[in-house]
C-alpha positions in Angstrom: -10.6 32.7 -4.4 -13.2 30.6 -2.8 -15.9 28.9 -4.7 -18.9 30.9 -2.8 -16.9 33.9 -4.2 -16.1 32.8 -7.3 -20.7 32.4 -7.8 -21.0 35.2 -6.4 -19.1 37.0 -9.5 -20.2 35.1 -12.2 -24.0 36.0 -10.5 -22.8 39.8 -11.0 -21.9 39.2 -14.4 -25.1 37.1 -15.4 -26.8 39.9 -13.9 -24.5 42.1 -16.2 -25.7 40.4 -19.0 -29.7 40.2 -19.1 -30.8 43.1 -20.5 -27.8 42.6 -23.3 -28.9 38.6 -24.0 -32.7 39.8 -23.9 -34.6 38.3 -27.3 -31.0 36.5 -28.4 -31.6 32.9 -27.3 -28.0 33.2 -26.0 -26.9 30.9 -22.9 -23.4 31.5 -22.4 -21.3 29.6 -19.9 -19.2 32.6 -18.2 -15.7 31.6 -16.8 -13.7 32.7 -14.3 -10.0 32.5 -14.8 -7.1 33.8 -13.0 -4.3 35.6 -14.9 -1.4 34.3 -16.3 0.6 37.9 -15.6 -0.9 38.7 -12.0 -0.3 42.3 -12.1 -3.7 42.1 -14.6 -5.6 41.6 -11.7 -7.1 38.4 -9.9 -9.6 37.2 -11.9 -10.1 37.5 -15.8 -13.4 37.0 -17.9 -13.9 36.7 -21.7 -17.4 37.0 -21.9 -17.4 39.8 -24.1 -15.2 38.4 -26.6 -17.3 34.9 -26.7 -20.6 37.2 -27.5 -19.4 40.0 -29.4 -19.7 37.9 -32.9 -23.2 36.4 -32.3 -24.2 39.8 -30.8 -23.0 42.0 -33.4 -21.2 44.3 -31.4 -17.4 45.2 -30.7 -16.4 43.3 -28.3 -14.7 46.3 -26.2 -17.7 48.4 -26.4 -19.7 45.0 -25.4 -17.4 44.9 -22.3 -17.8 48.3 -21.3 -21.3 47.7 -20.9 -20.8 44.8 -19.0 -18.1 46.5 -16.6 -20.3 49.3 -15.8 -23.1 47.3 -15.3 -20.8 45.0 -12.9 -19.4 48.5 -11.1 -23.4 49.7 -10.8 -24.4 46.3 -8.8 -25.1 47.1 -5.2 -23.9 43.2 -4.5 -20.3 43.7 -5.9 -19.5 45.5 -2.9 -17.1 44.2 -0.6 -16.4 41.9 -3.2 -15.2 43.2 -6.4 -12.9 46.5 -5.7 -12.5 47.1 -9.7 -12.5 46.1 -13.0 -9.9 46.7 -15.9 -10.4 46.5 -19.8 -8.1 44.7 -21.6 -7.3 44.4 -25.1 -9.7 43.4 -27.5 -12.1 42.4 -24.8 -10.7 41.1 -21.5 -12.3 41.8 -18.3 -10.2 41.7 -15.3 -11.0 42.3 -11.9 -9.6 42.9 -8.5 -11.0 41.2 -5.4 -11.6 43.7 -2.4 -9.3 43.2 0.4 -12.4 42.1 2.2 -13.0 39.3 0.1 -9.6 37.8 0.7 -9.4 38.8 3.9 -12.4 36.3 4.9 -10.6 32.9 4.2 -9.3 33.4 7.4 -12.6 33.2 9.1 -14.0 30.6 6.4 -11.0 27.8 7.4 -12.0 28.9 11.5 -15.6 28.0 10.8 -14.9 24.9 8.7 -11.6 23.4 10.6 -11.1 20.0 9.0 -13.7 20.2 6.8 -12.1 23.0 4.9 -11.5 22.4 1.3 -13.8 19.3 0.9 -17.1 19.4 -1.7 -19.7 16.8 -2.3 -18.8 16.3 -5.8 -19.2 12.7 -5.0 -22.3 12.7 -2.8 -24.1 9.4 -3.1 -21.7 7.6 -5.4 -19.7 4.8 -4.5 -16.1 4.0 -6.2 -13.9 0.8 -5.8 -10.0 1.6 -5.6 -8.2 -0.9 -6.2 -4.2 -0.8 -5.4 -0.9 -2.6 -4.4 -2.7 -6.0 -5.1 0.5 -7.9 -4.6 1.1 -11.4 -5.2 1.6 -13.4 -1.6 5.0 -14.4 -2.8 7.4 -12.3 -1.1 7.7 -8.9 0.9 6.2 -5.7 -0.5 8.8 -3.5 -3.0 9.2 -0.1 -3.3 7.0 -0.3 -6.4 3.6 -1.5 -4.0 4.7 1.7 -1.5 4.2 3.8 -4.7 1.0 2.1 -5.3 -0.2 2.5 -1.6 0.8 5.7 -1.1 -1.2 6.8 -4.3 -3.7 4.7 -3.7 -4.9 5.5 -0.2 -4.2 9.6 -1.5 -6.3 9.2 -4.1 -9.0 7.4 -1.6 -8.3 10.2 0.7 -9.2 12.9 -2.5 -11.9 11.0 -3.1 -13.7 11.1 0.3 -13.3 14.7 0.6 -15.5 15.2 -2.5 -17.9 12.8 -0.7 -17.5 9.7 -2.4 -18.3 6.1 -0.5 -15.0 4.7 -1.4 -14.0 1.1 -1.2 -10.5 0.7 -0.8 -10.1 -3.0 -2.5 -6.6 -5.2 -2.4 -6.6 -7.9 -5.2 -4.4 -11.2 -4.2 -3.2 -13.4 -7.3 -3.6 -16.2 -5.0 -3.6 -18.4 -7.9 -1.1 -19.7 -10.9 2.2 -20.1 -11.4 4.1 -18.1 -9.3 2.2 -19.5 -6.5 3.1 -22.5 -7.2 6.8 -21.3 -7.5 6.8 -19.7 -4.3 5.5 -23.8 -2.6 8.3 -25.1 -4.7 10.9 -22.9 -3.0 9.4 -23.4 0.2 9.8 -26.7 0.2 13.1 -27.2 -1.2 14.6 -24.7 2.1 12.6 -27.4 4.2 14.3 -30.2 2.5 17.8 -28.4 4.0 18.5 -27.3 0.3 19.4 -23.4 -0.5 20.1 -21.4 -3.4 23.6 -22.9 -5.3 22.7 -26.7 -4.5 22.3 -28.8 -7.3 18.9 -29.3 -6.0 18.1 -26.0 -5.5 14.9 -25.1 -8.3 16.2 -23.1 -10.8 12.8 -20.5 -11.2 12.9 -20.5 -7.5 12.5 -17.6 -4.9 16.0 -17.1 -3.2 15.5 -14.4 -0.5 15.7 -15.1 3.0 12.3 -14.9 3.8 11.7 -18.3 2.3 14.1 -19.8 4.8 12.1 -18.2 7.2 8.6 -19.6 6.1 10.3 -23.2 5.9 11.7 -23.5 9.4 8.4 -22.0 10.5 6.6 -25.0 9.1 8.5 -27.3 9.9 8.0 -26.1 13.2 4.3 -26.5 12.9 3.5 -22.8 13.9 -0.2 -21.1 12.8 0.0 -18.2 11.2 -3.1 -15.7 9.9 -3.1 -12.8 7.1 -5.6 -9.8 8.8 -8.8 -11.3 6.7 -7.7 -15.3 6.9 -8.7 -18.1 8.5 -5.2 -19.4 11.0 -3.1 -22.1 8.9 -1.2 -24.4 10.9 2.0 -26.0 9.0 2.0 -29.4 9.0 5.4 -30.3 9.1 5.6 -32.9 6.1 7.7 -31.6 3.4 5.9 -33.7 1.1 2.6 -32.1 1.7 2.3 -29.1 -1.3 -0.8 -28.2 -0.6 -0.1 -28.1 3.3 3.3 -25.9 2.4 1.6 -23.3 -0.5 -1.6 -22.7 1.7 0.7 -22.1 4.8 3.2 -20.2 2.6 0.6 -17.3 0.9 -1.1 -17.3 4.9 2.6 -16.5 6.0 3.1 -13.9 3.3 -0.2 -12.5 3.8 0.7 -11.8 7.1 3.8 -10.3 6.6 2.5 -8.0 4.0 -0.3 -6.7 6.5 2.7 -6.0 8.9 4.4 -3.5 6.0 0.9 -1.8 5.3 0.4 -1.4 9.2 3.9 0.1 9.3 2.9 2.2 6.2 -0.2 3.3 7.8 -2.5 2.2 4.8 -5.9 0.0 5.5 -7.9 -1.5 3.3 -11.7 -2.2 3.6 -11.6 -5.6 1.5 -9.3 -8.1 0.3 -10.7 -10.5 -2.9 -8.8 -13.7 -3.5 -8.2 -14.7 -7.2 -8.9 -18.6 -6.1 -12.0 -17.4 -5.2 -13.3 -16.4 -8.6 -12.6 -20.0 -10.1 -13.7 -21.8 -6.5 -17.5 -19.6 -7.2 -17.3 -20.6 -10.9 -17.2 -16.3 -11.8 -14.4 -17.4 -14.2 -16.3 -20.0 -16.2 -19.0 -17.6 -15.9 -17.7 -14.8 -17.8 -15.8 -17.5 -19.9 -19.3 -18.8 -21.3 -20.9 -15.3 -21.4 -18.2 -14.1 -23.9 -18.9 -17.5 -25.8 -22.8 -16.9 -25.6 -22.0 -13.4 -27.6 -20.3 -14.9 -30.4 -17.1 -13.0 -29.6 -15.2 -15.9 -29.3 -13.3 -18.4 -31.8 -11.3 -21.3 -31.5 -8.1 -21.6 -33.8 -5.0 -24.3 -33.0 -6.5 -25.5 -30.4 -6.9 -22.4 -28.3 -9.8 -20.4 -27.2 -9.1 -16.8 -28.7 -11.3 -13.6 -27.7 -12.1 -10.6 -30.2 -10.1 -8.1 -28.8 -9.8 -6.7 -32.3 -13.8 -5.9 -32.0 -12.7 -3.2 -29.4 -9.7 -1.5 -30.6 -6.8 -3.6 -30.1 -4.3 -4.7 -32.2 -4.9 -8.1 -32.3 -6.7 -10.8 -30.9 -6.2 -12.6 -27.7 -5.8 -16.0 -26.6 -8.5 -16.8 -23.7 -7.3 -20.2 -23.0 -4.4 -22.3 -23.8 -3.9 -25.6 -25.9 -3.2 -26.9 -22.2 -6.9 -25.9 -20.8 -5.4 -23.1 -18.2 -6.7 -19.4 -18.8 -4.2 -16.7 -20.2 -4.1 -14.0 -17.0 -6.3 -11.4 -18.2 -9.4 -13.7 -18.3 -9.4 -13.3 -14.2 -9.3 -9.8 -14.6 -12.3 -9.9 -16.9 -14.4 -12.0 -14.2 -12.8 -9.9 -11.7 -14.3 -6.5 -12.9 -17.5 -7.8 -13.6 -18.0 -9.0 -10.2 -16.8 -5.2 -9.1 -20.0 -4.0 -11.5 -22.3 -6.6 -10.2 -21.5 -5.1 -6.7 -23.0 -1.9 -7.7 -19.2 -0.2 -8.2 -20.4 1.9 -11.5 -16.7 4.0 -11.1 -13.4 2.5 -10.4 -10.2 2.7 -10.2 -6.9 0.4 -10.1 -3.5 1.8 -9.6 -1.0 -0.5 -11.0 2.7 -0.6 -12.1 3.4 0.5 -16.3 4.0 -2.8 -16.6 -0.1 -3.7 -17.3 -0.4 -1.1 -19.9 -0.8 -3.9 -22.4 -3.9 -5.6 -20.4 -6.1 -2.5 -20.3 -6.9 -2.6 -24.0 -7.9 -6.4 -23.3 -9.5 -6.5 -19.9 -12.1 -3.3 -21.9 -12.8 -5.5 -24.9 -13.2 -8.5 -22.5 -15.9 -6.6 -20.2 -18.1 -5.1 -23.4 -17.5 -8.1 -25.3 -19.2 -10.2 -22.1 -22.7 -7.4 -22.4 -23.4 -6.9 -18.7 -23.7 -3.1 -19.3 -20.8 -2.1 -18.6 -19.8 1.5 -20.3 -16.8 2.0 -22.2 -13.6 3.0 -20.2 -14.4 0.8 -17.4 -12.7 0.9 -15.3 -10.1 3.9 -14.8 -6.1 3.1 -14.6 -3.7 5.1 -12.8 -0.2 3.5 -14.3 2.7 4.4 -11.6 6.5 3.9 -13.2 9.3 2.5 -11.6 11.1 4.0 -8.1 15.0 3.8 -8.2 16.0 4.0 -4.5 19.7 5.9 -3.6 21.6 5.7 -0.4 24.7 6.8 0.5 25.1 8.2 -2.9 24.7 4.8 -5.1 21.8 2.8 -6.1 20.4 0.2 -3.8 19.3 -2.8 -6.4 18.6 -5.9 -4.1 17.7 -6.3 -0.4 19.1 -9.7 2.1 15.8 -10.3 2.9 14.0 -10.4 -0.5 16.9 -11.7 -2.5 16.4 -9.0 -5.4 15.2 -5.9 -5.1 14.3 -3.3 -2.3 11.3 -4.2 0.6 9.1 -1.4 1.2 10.3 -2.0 4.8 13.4 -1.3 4.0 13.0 2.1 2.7 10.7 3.0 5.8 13.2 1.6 8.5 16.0 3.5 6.7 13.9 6.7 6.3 13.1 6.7 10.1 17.0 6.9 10.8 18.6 5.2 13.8 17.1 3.5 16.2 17.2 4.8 20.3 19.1 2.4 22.2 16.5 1.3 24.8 13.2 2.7 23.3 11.0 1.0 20.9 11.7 2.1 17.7 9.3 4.7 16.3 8.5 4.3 12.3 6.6 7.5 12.0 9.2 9.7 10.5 10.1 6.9 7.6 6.3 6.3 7.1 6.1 10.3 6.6 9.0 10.6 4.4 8.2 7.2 2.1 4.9 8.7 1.7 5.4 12.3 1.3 8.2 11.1 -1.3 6.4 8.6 -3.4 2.9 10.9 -4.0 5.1 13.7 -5.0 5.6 12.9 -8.7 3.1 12.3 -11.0 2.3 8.9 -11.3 3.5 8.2 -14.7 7.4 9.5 -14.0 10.1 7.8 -13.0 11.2 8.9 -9.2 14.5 8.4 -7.7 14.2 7.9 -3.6 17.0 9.6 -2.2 17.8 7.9 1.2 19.9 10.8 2.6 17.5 13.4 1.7 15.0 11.6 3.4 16.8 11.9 6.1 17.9 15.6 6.2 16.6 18.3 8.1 16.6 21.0 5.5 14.7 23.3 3.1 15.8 20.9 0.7 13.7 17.9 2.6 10.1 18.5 1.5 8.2 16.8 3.8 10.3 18.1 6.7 9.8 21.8 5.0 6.6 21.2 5.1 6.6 19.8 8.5 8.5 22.0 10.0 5.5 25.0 8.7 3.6 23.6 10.7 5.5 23.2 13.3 6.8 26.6 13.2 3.0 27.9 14.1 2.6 26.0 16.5 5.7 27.2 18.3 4.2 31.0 17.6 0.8 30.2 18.5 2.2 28.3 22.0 4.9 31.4 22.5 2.1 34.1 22.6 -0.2 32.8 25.1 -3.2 33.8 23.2 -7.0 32.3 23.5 -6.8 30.6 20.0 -10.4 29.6 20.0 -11.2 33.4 21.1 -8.5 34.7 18.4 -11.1 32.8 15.6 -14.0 35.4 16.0 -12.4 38.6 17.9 -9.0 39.3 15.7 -9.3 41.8 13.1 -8.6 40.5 9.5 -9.2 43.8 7.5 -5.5 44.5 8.9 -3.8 41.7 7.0 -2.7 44.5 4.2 1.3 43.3 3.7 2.2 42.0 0.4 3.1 38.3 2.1 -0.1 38.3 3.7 -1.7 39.0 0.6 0.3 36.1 -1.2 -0.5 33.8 2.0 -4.1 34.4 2.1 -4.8 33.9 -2.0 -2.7 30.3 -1.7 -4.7 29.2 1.3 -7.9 30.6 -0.9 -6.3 28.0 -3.3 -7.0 24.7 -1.4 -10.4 23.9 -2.3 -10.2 24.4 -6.0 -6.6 22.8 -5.8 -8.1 19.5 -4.3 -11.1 19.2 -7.1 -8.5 19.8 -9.9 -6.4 16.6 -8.0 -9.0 14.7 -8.3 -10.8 15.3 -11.8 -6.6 14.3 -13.0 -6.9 11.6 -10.3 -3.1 13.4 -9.7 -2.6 13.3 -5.7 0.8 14.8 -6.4 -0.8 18.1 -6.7 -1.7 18.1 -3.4 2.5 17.6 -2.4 3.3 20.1 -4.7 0.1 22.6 -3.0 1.5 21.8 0.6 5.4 22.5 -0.4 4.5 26.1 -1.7 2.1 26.8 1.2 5.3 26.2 3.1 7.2 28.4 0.9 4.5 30.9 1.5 4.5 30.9 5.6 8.1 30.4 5.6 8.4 34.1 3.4 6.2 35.7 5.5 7.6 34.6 8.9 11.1 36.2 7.7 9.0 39.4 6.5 6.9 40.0 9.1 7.1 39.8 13.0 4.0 37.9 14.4 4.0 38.9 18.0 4.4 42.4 17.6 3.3 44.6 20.6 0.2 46.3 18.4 -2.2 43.7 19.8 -5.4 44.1 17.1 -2.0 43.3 14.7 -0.9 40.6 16.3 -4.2 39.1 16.8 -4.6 39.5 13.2 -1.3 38.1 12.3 -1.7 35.0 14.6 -5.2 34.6 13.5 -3.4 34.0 9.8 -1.4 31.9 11.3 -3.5 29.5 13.1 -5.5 29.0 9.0 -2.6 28.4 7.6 -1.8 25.6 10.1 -5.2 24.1 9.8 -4.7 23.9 5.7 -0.9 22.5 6.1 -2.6 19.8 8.8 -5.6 19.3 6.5 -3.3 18.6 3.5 -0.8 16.0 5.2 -3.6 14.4 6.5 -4.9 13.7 3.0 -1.5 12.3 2.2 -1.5 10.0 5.3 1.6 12.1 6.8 1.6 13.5 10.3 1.8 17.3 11.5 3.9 17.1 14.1 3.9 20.6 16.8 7.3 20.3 17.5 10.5 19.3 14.6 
């Protein structure tokens, strides 16, 4: 039921109500719920049962009053058909055909703006996601991270929210300097097995290919970078690390344009000691006296806030434990006027959210408790040809997000330049469609199948299916919005068709208050179920034209819901599968 409907009811039954409330001081909140059993009705309503104590009265009688008076309403026509006693108390109603009927005409009027609220209207939110250290390719784990995070953007927006789509690099600390280390040993003609070879080092190809790429003096530039030329000299670190993270940089944008995900910002970590925002926060949490110092180390109390234990700030060797960066790092998002966000990060950080809290009420800028949300994604196991795939050539241990798209699009055309979009679809589709906080198994070969089982192509192929209809019958579709003839969408499937595409709206601001984009997957697959049923019930082009208008008219909504849906998810609607 849409939301203008669902007022429009709960004005009948505060209507209902007035003379009953008169003199009792009573405000009740009236909700609207739809049946468990659906044969009760469409909508169900315990008003009578919350009042009937604090009124004195029997609850049944106390909803017969309110029913009649509901029935008596000059405004419930066309709207309400009838409404059922149930029980102690229950009041269910039915929805007029009429009132279902008009979704059709509401998704025509609206088009892509169908479904989206302004929940968020004036407020700004930072999302923060895949945030991936510059030392090697992107995994499957930062595709899960992109493809929530730019679907939960995407939710986000359509509730009217200026949304800031943020990617953190840990440009700074060990692992950088792990990743020069490696770099330089390939350029000094060493590789993994030498004696010389580092044992913490990186060992996937890619670190052959930064090497000979510096040696060869080329310039290469990440999207938001100044160009960094290598310098050739193997003894240079600092030449080889800054040309290194620049080359990585790079080749991360590259998987992010192939996974069709932008971000509006990137924040370097070296930048928050280079501005002082470290030392900063680090003296602010000392000016609050929530600091000690105990064998020569620099602890924080975390305790203060809940967790169970205290936490070193910085070592006995003078460097800062990893969470301290965070801690500057989400100050500076307050200071920026980001009063809501949001990072979506692998289950791995569980244990820094406790800290990273205390750390930012500890420091007293004003920031409220539970800042900022988490959205913890677990693990992706990827399967191909029927066993696990554990390490990829090219990263040396584990699975590129590249690799999972390139396999997803299947072969390549001899001749023509390969097109991505199909892997990009199904990576996607794939990784948003479990809740974030299961473990998801990639299945390669489904990916790849052109089957019911296949949800983004069943999905696809809904929409795709319309689009052959609509193109077959020749009609005027922008004529078909305002001339076809709803009131004769009666069938059983178009009554199940029409109340799931009545769904959307409410579906999309119950995916967001869970900050659970997977709804939306699991929203689009059963939309697809729904066209799919009625296409095998029901012939569309039948020679009855007011019918067929109707029928196509149906049609033509559902494939503007299907198209708005994907589009929120980042995955095409192709006409034709």
């Amino acid at each position: 039921m849409l939301a203008q409907q669902k007022q429009r009811i709960s004005d009948l039954f505060s209507s209902a109500l007035q003379p009953l409330l008169a003199d009792s001081g009573l405000t009740p909140t009236i909700t609207l719920e739809r049946p468990r059993d659906a044969s009760h009705g469409d909508i169900a309503c315990n008003i009578a049962m919350q009042l009937a104590k604090p009124l004195k009265k029997n609850p049944r009688e106390l909803a017969q009053a309110i029913v009649a008076a509901v029935m008596a309403d000059p405004a419930r026509e066309g709207l309400v058909e009838s409404v059922e006693i149930a029980g102690p108390g229950f009041i269910n109603l039915r929805v007029a055909a009429a009132a279902k009927q008009a979704v059709v005409k509401v998704i025509h009027e609206q088009g892509e703006a169908f479904g989206r609220g302004s929940l968020g209207a004036g407020k700004k939110v930072l999302v923060e996601f895949v945030s991936a250290n510059p030392t090697g390719p992107l995994h499957v784990g930062h595709g899960r991270q992109g493809a929530l995070g730019d679907a939960l953007s995407s939710l986000l927006e359509a509730q009217g929210y200026d949304v800031l789509r943020e990617f953190y690099y840990n440009d700074a600390g060990v692992q950088i300097a792990t990743l020069a280390t490696s770099v330089q040993a390939r350029a000094r003609g060493f590789k993994p097995g030498d004696a010389e070879w580092p044992e913490s080092a990186y060992n996937g190809d890619y670190i052959a290919d930064i090497a000979r790429d510096f040696l060869d003096k080329k310039t290469v530039s990440a999207s938001d970078g100044e160009p960094v030329t290598g310098s050739g000299d193997v003894e240079d670190m600092d030449s080889i690390r800054r040309f290194a993270v620049a080359y990585l940089r790079h080749e991360q944008d590259l998987d992010l344009q192939a996974f069709g995900v932008k971000f509006d910002n990137y924040y370097l970590e070296s930048s928050l000691y280079a501005d002082g925002k470290v030392a900063a926060a680090v003296d602010a949490l000392i000016a609050a006296g929530k600091t000690y110092e105990q064998d020569g180390a620099l602890w924080l109390r975390t305790t203060d806030y809940g967790d169970d234990k205290d936490r070193v700030m910085k070592k006995t060797d003078g460097t800062y434990t990893y969470f301290v960066p965070d801690v500057a790092y989400h100050i500076n998002k307050w200071q920026r006027g980001y009063g809501k966000v949001i990072n979506i990060q692998g289950s791995d950080h569980h244990g820094t959210i406790a800290r990273v809290r205390a750390g930012l009420q500890a420091a007293g800028v004003g920031i409220p408790q539970g800042y900022p949300d988490y959205v913890l994604h677990k693990m992706v196991t990827v399967m191909r040809n029927g066993e696990e795939v554990k390490i990829s050539k090219r990263a040396g241990s584990y699975v590129t997000l590249r690799d999972l798209i390139e396999w997803s699009a299947g072969e390549a055309v001899e001749g023509q330049e390969r097109d991505l979009t199909r892997g990009r679809d199904a990576v996607r589709f794939f990784l948003i469609s479990r809740k974030a906080d299961t473990e998801f198994v990639f299945d390669v070969d489904l990916a790849l199948a052109q089957s019911d089982e296949n949800p983004v192509y069943y999905v696809q192929y809904a929409h795709a299916r319309i689009c052959t209809v609509l193109g077959k019958s020749g009609v005027d579709e922008e004529a078909l919005k305002t001339t076809a003839d709803l009131s004769l969408l009666t069938a059983p499937r178009e009554a199940s068709l029409l109340a799931k595409l009545a769904e959307y709206p409410d579906m999309l601001a119950h995916a967001l208050q869970e900050l659970g984009p997977h709804q939306v997957a699991f929203y689009l697959r059963d939309l697809a179920g729904e066209l799919h049923s009625y296409y095998n019930a029901e012939r569309v082009l039948v020679d009855d034209v007011p019918t067929r208008s109707a029928r196509l008219a149906l049609l033509s909504a559902t494939r503007q819901v299907l198209r708005n849906g994907l589009a929120l998810l980042g995955v095409s609607a192709p006409a034709r599968m």
